[in-house]
PAZAPA-4460 file (N, C-alpha, C; in steps of 0.05 Angstrom, whole numbers, plus 32768, in hexadecimal, padded with zeros to 4 digits):
% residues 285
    n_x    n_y    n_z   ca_x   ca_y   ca_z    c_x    c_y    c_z   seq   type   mol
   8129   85AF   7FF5   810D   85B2   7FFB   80FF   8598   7FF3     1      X     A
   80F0   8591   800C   80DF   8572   8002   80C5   8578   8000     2      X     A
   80B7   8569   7FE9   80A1   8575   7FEE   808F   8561   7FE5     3      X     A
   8081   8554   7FED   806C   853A   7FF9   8048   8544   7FE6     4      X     A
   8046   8534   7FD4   802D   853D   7FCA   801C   8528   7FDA     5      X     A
   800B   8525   7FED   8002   8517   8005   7FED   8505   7FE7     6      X     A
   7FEA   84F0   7FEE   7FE0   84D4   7FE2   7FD0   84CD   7FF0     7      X     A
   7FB6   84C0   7FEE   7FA2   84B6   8007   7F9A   84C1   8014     8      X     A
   7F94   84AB   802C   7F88   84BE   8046   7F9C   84BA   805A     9      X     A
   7F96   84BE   8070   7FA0   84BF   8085   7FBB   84AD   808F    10      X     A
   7FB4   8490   808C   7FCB   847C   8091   7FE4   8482   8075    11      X     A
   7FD1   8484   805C   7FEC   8483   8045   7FFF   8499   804D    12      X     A
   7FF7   84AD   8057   7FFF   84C4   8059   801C   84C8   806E    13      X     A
   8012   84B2   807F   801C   84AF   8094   803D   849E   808B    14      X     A
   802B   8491   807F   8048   847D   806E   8061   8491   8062    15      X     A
   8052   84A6   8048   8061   84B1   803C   8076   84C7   8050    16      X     A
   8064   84D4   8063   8070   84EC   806B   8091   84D0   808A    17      X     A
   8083   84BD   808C   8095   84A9   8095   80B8   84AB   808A    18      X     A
   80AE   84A2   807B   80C4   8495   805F   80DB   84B3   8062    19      X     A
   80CA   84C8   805C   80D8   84E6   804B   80EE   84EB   806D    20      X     A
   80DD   84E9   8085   80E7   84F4   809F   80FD   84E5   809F    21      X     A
   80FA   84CD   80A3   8111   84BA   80A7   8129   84C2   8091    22      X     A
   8120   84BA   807A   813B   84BF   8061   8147   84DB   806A    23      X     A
   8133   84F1   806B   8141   8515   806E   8141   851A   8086    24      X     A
   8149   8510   809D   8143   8512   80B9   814E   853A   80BB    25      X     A
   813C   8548   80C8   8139   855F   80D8   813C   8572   80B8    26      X     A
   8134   8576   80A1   8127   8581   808E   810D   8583   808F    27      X     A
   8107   859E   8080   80E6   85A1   8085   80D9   8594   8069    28      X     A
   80C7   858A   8072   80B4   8580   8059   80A2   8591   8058    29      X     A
   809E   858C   803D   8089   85A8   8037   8071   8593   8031    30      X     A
   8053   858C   803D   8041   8583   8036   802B   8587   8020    31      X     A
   8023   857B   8011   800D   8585   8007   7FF0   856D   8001    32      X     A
   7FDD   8577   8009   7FC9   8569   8008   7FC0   8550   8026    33      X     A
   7FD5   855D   8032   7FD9   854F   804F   7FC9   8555   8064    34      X     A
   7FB1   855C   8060   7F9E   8566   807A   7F9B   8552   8090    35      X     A
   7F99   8538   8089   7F93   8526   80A1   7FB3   8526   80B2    36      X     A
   7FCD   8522   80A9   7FE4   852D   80B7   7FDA   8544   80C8    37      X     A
   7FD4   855B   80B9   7FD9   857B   80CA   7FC1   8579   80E1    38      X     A
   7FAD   856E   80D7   7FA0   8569   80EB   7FA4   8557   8108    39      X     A
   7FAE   8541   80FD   7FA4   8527   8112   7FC3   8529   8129    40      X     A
   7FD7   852D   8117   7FF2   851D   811F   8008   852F   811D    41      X     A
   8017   8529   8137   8032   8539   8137   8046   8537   8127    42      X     A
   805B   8548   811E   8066   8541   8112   807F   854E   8112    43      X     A
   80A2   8545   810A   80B8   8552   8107   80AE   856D   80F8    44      X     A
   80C4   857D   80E4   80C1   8597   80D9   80B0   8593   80C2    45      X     A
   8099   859D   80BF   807F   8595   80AE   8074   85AF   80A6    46      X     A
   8073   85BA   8088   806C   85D8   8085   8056   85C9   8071    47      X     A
   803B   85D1   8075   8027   85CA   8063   8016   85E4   804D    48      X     A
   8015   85DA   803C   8009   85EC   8022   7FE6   85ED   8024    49      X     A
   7FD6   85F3   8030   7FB9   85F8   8030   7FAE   85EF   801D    50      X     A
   7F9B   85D4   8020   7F8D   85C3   8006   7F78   85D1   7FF6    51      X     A
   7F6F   85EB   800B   7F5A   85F6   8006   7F63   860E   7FED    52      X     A
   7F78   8615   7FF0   7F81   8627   7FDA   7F7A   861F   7FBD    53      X     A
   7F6E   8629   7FA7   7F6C   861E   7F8F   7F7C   8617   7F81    54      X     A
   7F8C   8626   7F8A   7FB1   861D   7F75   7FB4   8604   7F81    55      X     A
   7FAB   85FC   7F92   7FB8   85D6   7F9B   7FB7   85BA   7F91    56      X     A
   7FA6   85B9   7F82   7FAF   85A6   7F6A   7FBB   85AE   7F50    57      X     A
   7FBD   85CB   7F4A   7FCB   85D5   7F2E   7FE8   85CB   7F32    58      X     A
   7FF1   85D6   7F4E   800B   85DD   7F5C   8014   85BC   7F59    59      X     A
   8005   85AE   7F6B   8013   858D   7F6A   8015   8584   7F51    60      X     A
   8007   8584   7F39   8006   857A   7F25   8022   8587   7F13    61      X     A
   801F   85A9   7F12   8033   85B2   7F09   8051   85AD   7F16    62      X     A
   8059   859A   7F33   806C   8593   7F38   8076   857D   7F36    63      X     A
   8064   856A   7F2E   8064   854B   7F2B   806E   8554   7F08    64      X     A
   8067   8561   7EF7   806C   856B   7EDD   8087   8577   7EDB    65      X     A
   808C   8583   7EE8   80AE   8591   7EE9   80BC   8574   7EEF    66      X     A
   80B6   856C   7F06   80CC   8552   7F08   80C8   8536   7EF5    67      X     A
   80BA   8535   7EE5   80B5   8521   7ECF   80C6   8536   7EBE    68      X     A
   80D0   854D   7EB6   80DA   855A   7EA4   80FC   8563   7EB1    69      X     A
   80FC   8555   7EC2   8114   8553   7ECF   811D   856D   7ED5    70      X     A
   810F   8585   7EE2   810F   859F   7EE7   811F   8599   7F07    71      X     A
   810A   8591   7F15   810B   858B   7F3A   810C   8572   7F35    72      X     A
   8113   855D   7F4E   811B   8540   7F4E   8101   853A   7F5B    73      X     A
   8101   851B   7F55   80E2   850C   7F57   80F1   84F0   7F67    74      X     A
   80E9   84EA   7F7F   80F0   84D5   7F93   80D7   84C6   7F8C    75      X     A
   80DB   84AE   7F85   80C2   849A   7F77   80CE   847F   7F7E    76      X     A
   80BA   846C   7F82   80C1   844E   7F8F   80B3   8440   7F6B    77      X     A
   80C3   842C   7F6C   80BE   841E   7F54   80C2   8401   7F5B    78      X     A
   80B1   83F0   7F50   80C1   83D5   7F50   80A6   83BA   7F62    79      X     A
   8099   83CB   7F76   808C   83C5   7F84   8077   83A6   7F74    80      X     A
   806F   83A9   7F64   805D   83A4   7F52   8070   837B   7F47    81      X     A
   8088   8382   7F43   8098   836F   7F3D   80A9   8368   7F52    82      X     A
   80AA   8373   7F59   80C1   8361   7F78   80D6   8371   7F71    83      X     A
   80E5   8387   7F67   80F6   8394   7F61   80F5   83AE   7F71    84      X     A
   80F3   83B1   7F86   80E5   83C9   7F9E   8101   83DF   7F9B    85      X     A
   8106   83EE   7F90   810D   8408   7F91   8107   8420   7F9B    86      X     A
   811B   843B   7FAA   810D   844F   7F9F   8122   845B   7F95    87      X     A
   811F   8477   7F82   8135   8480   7F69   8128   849A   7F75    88      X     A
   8144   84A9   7F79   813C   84C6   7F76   814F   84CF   7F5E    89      X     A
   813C   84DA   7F4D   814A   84E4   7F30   8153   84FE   7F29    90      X     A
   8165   8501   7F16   816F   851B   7F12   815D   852F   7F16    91      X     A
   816A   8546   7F1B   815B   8565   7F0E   8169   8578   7F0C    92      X     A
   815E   858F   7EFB   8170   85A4   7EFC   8172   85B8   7F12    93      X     A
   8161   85B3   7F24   815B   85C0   7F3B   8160   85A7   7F50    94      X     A
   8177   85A6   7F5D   817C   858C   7F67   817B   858F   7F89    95      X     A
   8170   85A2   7F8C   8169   85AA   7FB4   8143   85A9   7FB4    96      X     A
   813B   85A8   7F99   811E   85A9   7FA1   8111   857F   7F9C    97      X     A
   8109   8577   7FAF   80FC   8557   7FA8   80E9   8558   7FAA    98      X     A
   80D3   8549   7F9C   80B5   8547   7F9E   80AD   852F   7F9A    99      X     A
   809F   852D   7FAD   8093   850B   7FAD   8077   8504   7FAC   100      X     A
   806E   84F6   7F9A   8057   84F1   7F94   8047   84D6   7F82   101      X     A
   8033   84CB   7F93   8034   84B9   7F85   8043   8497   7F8E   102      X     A
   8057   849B   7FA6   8059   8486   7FB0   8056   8487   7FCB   103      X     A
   804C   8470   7FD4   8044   846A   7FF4   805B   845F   800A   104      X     A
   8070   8451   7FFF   808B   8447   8010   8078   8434   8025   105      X     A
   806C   8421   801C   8062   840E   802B   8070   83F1   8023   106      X     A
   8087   83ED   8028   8091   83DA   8022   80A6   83CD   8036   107      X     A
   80A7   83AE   8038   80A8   83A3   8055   80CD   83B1   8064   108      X     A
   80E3   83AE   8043   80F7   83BF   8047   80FC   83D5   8052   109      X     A
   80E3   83E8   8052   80EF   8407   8057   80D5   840E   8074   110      X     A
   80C9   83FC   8076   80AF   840A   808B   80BE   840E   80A4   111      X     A
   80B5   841F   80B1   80BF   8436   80C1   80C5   8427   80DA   112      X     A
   80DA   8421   80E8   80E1   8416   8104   80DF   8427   811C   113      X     A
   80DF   8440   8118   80D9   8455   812F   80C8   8462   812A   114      X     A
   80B5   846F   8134   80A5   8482   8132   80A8   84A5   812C   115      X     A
   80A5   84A6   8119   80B1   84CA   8118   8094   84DD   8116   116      X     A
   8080   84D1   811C   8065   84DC   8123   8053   84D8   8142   117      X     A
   804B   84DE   8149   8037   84DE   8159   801B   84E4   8158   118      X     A
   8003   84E1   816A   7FE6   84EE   8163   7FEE   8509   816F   119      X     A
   7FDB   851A   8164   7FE2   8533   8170   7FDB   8537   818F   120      X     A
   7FDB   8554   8198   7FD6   8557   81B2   7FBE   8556   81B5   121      X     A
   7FAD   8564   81A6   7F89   855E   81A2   7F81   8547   81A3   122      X     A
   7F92   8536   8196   7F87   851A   8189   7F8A   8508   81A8   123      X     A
   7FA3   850D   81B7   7FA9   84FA   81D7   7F99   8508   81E7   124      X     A
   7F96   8523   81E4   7F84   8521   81FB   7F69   8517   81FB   125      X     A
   7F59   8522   81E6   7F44   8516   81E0   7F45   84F9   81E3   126      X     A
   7F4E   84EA   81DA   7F55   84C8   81E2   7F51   84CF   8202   127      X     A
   7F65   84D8   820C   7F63   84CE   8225   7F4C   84DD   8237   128      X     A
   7F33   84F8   8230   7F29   84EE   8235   7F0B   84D8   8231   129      X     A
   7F0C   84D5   821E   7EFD   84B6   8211   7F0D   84A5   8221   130      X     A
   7F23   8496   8227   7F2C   8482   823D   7F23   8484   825D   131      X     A
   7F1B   84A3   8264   7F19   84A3   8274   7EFF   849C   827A   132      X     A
   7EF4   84AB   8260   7ED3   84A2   8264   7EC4   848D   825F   133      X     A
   7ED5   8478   8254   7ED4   8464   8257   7EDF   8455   8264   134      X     A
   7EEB   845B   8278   7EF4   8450   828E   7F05   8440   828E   135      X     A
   7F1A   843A   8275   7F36   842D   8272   7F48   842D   8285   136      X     A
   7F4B   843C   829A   7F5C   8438   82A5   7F53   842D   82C4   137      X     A
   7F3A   8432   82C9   7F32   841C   82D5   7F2F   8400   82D5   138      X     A
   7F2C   83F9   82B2   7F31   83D7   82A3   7F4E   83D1   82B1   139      X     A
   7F61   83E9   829F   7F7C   83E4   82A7   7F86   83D4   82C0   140      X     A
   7F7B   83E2   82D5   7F85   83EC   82F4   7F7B   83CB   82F6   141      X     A
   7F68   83BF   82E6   7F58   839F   82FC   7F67   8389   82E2   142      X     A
   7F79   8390   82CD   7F8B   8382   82C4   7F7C   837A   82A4   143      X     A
   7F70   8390   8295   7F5B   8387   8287   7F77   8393   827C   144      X     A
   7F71   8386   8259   7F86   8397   8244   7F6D   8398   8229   145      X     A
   7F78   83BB   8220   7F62   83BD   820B   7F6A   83B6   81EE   146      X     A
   7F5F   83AE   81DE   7F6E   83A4   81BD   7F5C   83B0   81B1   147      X     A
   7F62   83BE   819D   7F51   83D7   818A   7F4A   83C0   8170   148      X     A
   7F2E   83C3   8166   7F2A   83B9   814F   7F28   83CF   813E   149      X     A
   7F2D   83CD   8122   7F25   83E1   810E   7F1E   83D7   80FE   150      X     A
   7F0F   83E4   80EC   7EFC   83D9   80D6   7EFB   83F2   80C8   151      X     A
   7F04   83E4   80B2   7F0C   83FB   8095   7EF2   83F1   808C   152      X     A
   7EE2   83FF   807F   7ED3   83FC   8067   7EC8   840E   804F   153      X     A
   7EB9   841C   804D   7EBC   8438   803A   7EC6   8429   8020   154      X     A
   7EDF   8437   8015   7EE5   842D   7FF6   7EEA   8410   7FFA   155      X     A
   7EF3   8408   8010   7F07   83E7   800F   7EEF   83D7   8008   156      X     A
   7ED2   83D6   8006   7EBE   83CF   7FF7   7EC4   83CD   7FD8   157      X     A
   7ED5   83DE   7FD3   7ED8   83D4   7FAC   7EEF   83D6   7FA6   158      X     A
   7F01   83D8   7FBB   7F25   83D7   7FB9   7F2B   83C4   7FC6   159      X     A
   7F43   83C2   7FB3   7F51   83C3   7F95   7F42   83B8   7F81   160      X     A
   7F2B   83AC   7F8C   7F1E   83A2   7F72   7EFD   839B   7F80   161      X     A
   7EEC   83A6   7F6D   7ED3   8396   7F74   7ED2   837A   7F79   162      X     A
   7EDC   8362   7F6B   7EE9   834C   7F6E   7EF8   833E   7F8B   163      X     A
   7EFD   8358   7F8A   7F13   834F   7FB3   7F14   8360   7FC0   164      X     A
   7F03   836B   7FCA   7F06   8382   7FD6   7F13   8380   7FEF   165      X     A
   7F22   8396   7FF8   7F35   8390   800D   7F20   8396   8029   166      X     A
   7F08   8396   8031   7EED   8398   804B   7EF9   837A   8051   167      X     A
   7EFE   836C   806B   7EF9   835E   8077   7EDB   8359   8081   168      X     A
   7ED2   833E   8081   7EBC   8333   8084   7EBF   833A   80A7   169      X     A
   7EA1   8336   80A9   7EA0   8333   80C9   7EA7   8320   80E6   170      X     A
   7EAA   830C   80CE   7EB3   82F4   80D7   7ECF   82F0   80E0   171      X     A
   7EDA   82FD   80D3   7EFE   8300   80D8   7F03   830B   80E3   172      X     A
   7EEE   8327   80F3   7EF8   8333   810F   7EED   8322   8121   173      X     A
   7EDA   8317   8121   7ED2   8307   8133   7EE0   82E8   8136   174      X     A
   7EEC   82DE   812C   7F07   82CC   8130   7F17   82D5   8136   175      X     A
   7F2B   82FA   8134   7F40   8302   8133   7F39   8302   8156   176      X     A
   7F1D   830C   8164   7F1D   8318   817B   7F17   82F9   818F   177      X     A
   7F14   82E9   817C   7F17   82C9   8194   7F33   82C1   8193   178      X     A
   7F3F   82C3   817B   7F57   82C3   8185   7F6C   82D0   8196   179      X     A
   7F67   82E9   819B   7F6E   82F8   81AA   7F63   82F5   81CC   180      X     A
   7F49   82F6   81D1   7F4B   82DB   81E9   7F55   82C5   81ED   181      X     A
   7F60   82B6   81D9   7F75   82A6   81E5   7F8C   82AA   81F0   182      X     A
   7F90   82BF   81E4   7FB6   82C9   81E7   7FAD   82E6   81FA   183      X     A
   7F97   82EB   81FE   7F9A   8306   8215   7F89   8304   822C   184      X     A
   7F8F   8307   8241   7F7F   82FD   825C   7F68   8319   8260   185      X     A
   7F59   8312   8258   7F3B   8329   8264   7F40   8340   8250   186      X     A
   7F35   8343   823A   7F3F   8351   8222   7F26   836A   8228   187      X     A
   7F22   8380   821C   7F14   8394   8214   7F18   839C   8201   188      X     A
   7F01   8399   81EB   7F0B   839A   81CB   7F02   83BD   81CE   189      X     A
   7F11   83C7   81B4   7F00   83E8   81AF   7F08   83E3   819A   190      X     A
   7EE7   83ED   818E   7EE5   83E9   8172   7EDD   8405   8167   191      X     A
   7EEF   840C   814E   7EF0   8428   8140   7EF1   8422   8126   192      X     A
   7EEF   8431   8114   7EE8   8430   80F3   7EE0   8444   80EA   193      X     A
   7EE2   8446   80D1   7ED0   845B   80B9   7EB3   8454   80AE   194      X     A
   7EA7   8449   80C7   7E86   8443   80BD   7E7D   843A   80D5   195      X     A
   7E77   8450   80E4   7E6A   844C   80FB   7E4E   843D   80FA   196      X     A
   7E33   8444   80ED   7E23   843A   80E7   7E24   8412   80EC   197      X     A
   7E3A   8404   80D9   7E3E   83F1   80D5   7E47   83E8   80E9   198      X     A
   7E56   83EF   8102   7E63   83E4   8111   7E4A   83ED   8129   199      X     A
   7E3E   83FD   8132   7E29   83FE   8144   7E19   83E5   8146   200      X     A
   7E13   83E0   811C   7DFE   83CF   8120   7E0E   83A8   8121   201      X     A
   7E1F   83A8   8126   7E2C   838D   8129   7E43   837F   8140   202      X     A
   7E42   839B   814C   7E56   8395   815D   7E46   83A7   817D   203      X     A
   7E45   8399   8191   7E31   839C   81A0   7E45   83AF   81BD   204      X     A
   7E46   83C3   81CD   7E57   83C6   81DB   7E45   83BB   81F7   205      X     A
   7E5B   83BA   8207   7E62   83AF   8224   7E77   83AC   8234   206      X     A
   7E7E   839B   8250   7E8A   839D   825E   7EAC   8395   824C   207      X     A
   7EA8   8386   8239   7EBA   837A   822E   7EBD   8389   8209   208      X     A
   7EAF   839C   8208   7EB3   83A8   81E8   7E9D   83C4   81EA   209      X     A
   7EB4   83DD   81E6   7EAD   83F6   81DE   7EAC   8401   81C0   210      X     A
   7EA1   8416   81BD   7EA8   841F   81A4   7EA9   843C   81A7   211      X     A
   7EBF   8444   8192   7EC7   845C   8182   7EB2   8469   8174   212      X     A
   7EAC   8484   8178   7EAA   8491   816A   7EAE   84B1   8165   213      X     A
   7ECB   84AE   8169   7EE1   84BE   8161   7EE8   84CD   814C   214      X     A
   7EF5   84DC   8144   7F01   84DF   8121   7F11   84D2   8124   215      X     A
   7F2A   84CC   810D   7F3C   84BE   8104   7F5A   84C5   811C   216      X     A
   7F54   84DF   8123   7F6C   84E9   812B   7F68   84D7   814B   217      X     A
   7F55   84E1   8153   7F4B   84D7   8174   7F54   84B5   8173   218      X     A
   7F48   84AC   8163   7F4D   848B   8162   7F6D   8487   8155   219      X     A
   7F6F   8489   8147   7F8E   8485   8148   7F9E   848C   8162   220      X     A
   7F92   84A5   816F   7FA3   849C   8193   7F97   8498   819D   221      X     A
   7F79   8481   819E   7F71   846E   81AE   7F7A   8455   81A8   222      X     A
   7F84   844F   818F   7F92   843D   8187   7FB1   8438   819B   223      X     A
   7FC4   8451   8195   7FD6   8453   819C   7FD0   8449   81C0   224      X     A
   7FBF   844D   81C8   7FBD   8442   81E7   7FB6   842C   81EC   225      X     A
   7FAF   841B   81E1   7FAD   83FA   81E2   7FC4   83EE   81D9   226      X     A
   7FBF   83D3   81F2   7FD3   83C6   81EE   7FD9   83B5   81D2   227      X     A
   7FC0   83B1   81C8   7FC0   839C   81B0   7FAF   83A5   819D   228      X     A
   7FAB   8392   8185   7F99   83A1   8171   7F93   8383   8163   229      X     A
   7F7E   8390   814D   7F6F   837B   813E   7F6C   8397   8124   230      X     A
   7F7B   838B   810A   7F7F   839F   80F7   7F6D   839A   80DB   231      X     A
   7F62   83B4   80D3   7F5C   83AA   80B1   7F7A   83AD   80A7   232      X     A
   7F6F   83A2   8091   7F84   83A9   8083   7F8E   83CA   8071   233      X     A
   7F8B   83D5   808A   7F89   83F5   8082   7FAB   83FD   808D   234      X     A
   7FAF   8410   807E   7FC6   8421   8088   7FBF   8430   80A1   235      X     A
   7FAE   8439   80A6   7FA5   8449   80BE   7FA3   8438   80D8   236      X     A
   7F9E   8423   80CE   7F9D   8408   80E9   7FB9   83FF   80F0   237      X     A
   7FC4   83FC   80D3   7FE5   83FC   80DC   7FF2   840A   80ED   238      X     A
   7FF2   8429   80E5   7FFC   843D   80F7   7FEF   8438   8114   239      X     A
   7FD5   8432   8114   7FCC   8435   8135   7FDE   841A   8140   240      X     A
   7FD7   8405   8135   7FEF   83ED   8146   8009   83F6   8147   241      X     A
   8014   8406   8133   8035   840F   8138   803B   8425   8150   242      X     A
   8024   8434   8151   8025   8444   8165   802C   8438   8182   243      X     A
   8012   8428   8186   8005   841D   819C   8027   8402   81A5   244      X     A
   8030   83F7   8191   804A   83E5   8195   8069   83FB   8199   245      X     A
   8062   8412   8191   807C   8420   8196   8079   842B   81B6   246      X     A
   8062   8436   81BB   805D   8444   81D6   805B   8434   81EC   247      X     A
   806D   8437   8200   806E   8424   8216   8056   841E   8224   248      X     A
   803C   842C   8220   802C   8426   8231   8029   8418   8243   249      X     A
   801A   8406   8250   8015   83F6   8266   8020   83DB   8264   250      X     A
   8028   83D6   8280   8039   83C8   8284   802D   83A7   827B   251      X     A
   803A   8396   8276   802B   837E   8266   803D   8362   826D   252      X     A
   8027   8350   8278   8035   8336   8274   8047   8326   8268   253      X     A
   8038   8330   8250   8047   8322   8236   8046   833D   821D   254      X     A
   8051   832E   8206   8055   8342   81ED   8036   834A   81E7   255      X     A
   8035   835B   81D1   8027   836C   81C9   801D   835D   81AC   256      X     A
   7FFB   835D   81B9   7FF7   8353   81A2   7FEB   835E   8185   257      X     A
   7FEE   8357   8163   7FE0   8363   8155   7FDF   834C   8137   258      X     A
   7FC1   835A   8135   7FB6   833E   8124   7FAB   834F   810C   259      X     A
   7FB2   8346   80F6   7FB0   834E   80D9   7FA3   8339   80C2   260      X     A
   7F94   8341   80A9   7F89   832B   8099   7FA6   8329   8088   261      X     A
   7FAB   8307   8089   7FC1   8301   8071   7FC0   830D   8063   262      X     A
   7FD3   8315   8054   7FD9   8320   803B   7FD1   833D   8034   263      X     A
   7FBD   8347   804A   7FC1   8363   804E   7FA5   8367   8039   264      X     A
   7FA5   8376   8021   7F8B   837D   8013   7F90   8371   8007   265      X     A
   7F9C   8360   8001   7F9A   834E   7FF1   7F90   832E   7FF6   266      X     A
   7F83   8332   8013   7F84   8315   801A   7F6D   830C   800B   267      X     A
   7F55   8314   8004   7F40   82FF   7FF0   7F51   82F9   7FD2   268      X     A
   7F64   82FD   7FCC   7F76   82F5   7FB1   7F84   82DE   7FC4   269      X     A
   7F93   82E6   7FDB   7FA7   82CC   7FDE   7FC4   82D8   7FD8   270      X     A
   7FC2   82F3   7FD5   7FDF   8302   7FC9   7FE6   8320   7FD8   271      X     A
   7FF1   8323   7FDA   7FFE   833B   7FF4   7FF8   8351   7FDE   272      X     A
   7FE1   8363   7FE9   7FEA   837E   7FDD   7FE7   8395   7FEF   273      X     A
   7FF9   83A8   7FF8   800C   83A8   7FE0   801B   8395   7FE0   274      X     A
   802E   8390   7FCB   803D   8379   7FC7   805A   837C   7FE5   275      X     A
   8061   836C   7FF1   8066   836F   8002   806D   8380   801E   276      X     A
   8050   8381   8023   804C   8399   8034   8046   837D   8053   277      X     A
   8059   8375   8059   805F   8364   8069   8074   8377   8084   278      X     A
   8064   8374   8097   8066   8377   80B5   8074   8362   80C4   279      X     A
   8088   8360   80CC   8091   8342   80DE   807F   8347   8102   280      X     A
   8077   8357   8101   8071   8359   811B   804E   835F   8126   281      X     A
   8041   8358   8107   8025   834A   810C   8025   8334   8106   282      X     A
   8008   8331   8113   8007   830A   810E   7FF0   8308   80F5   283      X     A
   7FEE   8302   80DC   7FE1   82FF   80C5   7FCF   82E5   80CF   284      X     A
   7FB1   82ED   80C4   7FA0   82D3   80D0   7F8C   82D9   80B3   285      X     A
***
């Protein structure tokens, strides 16, 4: 029995329940605290525990406590922090029950090469029709290609540190998206985020740039339908570029492009955090 105490929001989530599918392929995971999963995104055999129940933080806490007492086994990544990237699944006396909690498996070694998720069925249709209603496949049909911008902001204003906060300036999407007219012939940016307000008032729409305003689930498969992307340094932006590069979509000149801030949230330090959470198949700017 696996059983996933869900971490974050949406993208971390995405990571962990990643990692567990691949390692335990066709076992059911038992979720907990996973609403943006049950909601947004498809998934292999997935049995979820209701967040809303009161017992749902007693329950996680009291199972993260059995497996520190070596009752049930505890699958935990260590090392990350020093360059020593592990993960250890440790004894128990109950050795069929695992619980995981507390690590993300965002590390450049183990990140996921196939997709064992999708957006849900709610989530594609709705995308498609927002594509329709915005008339994407008319862009399509006259050779336009769309590249999704995202813009994290919310906590990444004082994370990881008031000091460096992982918010990209405005300036860096707006270089990320000239550079991307270099390398893409007749671009259509779509721009989505967690602060609509902020992006209304700075980013202007037209023939050449739409905007989102979707939930998380919708835009992650509007993501998944463009050819290219322009990323925060969010997990949730990750997944939409991994989507959008795994799914054959439309047919294309050239490769597929996707543009990320160096070093990830860590780029105002100058240092990768997480500590090598390195992609070979974005381009760091």
């Amino acid at each position: 029995m696996i059983i996933l105490v869900g971490e974050g929001r949406l993208g971390n989530q995405l990571f962990q329940y990643a990692y567990l599918a691949n390692r335990y392929p066709g076992k059911i995971i038992w979720c907990m605290g996973c609403e943006g999963l049950k909601q947004h995104v498809l998934t292999g055999p997935v049995r979820y525990f209701p967040r809303t129940a009161r017992w749902w933080r007693l329950l996680s806490k009291a199972l993260v406590c059995l497996a520190r007492l070596h009752v049930i086994r505890l699958l935990a990544e260590t090392g990350q922090e020093c360059g020593r990237y592990v993960i250890n699944l440790q004894w128990g006396l109950v050795p069929w029950v695992v619980v995981v909690a507390g690590s993300y498996f965002q590390h450049a070694s183990i990140l996921p090469s196939a997709a064992p998720v999708s957006p849900s069925m709610r989530c594609l249709e709705a995308a498609q029709r927002w594509l329709a209603e915005k008339r994407v496949e008319q862009g399509i049909a006259r050779g336009r290609e769309f590249v999704f911008v995202h813009v994290r902001r919310g906590d990444y204003l004082r994370w990881p540190s008031r000091e460096a906060p992982a918010v990209l300036p405005l300036e860096w999407y707006r270089r990320a998206m000239d550079w991307i007219r270099t390398e893409v012939k007749d671009p259509v940016f779509v721009v989505l985020g967690d602060d609509l307000p902020y992006i209304f008032e700075f980013f202007t729409e037209s023939q050449d740039l739409i905007i989102s305003d979707a939930d998380e689930g919708v835009d992650m498969a509007i993501m998944s339908k463009c050819s290219h992307g322009i990323l925060s340094a969010s997990t949730f932006a990750w997944w939409g570029a991994f989507l959008s590069r795994e799914s054959g979509g439309y047919k294309l000149p050239h490769e597929k492009r996707y543009i990320a801030p160096l070093f990830w949230a860590g780029h105002r330090s100058g240092a990768w955090f997480p500590g090598d959470f390195y992609t070979s198949w974005l381009t760091y700017m």
